[in-house]
N, CA, C and O atoms as CSV, one atom per row, in Angstrom:
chain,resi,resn,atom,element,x,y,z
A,1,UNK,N,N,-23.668,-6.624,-10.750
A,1,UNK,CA,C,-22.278,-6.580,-10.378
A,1,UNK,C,C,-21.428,-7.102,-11.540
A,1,UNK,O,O,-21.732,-8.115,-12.171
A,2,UNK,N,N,-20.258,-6.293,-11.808
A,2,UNK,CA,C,-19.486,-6.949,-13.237
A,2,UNK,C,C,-18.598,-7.779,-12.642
A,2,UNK,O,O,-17.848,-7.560,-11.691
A,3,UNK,N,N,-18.792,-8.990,-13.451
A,3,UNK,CA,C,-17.494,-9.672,-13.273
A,3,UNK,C,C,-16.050,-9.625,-13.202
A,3,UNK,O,O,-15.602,-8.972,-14.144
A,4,UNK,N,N,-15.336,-9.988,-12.581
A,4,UNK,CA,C,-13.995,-9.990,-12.625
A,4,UNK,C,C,-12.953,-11.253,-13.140
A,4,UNK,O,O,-13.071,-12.392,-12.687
A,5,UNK,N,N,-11.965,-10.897,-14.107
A,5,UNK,CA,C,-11.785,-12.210,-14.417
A,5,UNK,C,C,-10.455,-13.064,-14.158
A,5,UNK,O,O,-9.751,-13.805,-14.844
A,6,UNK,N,N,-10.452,-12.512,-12.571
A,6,UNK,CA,C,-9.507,-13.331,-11.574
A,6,UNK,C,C,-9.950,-13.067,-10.006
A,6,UNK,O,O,-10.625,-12.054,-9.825
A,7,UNK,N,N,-9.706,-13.701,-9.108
A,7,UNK,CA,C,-10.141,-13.323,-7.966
A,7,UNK,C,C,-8.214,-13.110,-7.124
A,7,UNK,O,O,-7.232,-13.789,-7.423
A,8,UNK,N,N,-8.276,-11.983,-6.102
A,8,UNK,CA,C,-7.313,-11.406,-5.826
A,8,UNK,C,C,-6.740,-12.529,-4.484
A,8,UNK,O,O,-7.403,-12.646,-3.453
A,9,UNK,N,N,-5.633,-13.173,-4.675
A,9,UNK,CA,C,-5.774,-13.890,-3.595
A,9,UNK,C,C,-4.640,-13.480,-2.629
A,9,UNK,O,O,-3.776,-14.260,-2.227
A,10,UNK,N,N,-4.727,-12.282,-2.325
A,10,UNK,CA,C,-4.130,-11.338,-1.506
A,10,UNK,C,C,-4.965,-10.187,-0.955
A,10,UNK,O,O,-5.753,-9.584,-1.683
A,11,UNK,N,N,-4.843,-9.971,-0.038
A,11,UNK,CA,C,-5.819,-8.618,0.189
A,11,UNK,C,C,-4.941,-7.200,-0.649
A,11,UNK,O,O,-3.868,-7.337,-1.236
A,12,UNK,N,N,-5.456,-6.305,-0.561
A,12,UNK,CA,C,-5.349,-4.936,-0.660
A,12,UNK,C,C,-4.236,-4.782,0.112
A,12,UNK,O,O,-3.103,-4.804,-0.370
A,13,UNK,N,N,-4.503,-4.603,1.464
A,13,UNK,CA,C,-3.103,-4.421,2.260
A,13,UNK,C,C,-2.053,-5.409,2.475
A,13,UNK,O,O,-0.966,-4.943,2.816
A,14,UNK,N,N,-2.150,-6.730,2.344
A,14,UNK,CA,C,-0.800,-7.798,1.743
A,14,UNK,C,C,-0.353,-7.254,0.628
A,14,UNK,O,O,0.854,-7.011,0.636
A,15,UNK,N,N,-0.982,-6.964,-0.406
A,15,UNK,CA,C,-0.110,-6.238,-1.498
A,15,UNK,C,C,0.331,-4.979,-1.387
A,15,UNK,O,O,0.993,-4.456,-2.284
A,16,UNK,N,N,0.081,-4.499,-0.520
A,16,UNK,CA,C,0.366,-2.833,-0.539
A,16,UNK,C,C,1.635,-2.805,0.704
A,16,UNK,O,O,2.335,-1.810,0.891
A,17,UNK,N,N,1.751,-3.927,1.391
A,17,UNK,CA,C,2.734,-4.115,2.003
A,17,UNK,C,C,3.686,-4.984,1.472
A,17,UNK,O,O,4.830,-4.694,1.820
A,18,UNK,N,N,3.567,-6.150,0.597
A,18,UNK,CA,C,4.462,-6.849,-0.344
A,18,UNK,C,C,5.105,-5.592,-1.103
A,18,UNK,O,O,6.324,-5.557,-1.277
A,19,UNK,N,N,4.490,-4.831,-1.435
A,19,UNK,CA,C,4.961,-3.533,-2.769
A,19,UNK,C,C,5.847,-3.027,-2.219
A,19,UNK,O,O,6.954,-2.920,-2.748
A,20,UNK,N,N,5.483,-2.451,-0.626
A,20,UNK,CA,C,6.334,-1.751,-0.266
A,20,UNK,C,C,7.884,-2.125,-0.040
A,20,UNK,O,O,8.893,-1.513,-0.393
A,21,UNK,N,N,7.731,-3.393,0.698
A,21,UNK,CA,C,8.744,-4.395,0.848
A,21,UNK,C,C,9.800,-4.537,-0.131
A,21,UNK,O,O,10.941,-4.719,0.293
A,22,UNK,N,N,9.519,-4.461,-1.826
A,22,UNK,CA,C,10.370,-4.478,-2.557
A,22,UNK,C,C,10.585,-3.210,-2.721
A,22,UNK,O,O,11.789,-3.011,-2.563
A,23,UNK,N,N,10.086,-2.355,-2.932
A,23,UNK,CA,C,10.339,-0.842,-2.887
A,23,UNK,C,C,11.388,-0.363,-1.867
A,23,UNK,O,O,12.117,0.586,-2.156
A,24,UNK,N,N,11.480,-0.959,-0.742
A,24,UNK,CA,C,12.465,-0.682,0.037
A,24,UNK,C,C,13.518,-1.582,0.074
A,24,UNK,O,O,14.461,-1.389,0.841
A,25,UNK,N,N,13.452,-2.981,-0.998
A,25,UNK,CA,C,14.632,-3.586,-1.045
A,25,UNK,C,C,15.628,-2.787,-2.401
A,25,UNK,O,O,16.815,-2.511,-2.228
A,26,UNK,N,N,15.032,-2.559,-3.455
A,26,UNK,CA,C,15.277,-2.115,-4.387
A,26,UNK,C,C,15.563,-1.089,-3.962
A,26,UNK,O,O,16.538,-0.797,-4.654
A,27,UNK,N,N,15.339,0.066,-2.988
A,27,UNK,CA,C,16.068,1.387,-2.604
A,27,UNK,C,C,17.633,1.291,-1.571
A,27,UNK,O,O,18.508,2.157,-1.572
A,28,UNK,N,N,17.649,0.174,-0.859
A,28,UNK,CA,C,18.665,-0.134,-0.274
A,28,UNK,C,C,20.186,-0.781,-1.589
A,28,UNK,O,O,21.375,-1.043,-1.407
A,29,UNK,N,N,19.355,-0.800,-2.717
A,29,UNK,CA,C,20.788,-1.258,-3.740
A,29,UNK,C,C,20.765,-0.350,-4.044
A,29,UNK,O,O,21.884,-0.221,-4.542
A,30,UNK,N,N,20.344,0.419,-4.138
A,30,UNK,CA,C,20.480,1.987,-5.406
A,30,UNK,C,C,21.767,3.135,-4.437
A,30,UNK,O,O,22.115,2.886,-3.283
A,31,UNK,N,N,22.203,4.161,-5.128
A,31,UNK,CA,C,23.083,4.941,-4.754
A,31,UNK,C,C,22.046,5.926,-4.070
A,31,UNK,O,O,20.843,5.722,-4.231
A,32,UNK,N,N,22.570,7.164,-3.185
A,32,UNK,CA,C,21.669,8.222,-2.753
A,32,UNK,C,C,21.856,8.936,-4.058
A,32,UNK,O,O,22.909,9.068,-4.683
A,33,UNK,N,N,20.302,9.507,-4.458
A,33,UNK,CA,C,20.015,10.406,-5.216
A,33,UNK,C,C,18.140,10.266,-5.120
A,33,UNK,O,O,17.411,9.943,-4.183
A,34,UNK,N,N,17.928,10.555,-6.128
A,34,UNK,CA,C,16.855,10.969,-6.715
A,34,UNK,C,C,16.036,9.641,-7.168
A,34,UNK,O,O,14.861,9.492,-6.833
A,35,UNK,N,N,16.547,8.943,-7.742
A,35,UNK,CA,C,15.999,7.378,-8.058
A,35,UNK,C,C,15.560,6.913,-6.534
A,35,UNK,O,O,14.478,6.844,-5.952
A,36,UNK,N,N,16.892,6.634,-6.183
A,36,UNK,CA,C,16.419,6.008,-4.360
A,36,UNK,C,C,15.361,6.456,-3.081
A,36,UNK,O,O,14.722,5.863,-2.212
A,37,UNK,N,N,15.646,8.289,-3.644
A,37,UNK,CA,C,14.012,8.898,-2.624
A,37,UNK,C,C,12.982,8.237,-3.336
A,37,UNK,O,O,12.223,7.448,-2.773
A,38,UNK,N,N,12.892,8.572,-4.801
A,38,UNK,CA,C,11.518,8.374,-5.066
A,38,UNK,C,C,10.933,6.974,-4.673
A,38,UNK,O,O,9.771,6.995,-4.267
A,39,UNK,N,N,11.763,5.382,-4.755
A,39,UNK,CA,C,11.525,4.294,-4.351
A,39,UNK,C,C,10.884,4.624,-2.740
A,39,UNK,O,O,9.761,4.277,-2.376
A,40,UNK,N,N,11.950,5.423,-1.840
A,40,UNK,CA,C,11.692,5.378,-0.688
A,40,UNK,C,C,9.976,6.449,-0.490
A,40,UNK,O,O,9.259,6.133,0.459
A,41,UNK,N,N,9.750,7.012,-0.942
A,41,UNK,CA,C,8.492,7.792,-1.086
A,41,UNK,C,C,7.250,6.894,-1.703
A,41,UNK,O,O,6.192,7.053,-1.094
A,42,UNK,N,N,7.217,6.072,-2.699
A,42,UNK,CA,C,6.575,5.469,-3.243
A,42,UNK,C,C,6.610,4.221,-1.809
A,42,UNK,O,O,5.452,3.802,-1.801
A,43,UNK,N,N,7.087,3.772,-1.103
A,43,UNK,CA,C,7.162,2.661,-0.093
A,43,UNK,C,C,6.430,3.320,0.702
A,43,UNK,O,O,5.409,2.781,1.130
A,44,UNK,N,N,6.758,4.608,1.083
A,44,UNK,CA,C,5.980,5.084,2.613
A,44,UNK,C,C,4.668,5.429,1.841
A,44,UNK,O,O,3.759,5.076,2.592
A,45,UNK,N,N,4.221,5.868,0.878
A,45,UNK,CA,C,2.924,5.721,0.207
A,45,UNK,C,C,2.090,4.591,0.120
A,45,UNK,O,O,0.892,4.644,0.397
A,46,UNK,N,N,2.627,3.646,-0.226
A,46,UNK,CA,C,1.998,2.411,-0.346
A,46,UNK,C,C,1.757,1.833,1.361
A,46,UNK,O,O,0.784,1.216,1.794
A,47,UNK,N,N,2.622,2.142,1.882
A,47,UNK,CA,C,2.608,2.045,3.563
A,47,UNK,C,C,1.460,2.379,4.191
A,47,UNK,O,O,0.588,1.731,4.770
A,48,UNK,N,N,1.670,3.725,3.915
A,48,UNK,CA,C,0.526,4.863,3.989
A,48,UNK,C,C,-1.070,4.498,3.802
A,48,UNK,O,O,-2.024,4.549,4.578
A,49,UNK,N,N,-0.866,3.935,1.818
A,49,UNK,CA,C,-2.695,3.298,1.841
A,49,UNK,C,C,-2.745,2.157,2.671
A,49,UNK,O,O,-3.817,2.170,3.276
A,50,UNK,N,N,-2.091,1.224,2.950
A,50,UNK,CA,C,-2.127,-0.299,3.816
A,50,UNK,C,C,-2.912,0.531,5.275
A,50,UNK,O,O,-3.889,0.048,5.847
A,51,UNK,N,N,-2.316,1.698,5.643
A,51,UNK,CA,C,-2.829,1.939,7.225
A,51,UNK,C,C,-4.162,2.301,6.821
A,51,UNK,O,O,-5.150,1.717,7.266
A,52,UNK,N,N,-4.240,3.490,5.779
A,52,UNK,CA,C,-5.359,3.701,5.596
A,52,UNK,C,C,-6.732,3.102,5.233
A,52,UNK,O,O,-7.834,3.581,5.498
A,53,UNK,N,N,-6.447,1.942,4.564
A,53,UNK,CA,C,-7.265,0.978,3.953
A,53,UNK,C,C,-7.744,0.272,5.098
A,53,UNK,O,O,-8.951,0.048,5.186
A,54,UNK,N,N,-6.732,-0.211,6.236
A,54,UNK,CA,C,-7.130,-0.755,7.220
A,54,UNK,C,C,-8.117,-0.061,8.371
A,54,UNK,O,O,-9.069,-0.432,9.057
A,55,UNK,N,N,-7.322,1.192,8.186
A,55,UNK,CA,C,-8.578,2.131,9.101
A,55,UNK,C,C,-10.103,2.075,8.635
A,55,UNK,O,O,-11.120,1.851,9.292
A,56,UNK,N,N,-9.928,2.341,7.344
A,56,UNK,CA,C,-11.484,2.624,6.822
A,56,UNK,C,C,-12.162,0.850,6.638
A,56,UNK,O,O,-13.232,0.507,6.135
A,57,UNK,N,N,-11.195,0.086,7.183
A,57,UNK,CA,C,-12.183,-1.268,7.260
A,57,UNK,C,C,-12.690,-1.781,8.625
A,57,UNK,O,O,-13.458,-2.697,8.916
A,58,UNK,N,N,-11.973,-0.845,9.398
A,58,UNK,CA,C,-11.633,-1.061,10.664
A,58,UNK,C,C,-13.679,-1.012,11.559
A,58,UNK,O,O,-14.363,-0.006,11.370
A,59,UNK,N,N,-14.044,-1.783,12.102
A,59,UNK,CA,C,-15.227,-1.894,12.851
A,59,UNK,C,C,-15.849,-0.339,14.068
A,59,UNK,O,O,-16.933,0.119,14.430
A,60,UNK,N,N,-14.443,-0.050,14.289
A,60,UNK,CA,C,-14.873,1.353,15.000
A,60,UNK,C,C,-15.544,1.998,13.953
A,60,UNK,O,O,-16.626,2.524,14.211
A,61,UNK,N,N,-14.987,2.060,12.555
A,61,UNK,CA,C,-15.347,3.665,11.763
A,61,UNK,C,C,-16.629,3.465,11.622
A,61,UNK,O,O,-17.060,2.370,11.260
A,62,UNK,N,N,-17.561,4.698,11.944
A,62,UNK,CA,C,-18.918,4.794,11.729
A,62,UNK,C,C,-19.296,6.256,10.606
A,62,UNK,O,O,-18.786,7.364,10.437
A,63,UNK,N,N,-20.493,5.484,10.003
A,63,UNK,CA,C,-20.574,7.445,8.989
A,63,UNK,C,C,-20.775,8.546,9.834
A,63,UNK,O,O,-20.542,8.531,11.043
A,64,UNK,N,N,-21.106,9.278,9.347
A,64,UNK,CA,C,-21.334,10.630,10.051
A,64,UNK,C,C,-22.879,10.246,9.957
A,64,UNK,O,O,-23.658,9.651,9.212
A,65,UNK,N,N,-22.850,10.995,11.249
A,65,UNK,CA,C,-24.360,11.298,11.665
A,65,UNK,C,C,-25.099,12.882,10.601
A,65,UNK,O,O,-24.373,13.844,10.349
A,66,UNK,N,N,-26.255,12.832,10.239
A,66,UNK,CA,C,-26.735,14.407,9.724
A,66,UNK,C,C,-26.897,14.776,11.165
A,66,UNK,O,O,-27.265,15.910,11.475
């Protein structure tokens, strides 16, 4: 196993929800255009992996059977 040379003291989804959080503060100062979707797209993305990340850690998910 390679080392790492910090340990993350946040999960995956605390940061992917911290991210989003500023992503949607930083889109609420901006004017409507093109700058402000993309913030708002990049938030529901990062949103997006937080659910997903949580699903695939989630105790229900099982592999597929052959």
């Amino acid at each position: 196993m390679e080392h790492h040379p910090f340990a993350q003291r946040k999960s995956l989804e605390e940061r992917l929800a911290d991210e989003a959080r500023v992503l949607r503060a930083q889109a609420k100062l901006l004017r409507p255009g093109a700058v402000r979707e993309a913030a708002l797209r990049k938030a529901r993305q990062t949103e997006t992996g937080a659910h997903i990340n949580q699903w695939l850690n989630s105790p229900g998910l099982r592999p597929p059977t052959p």
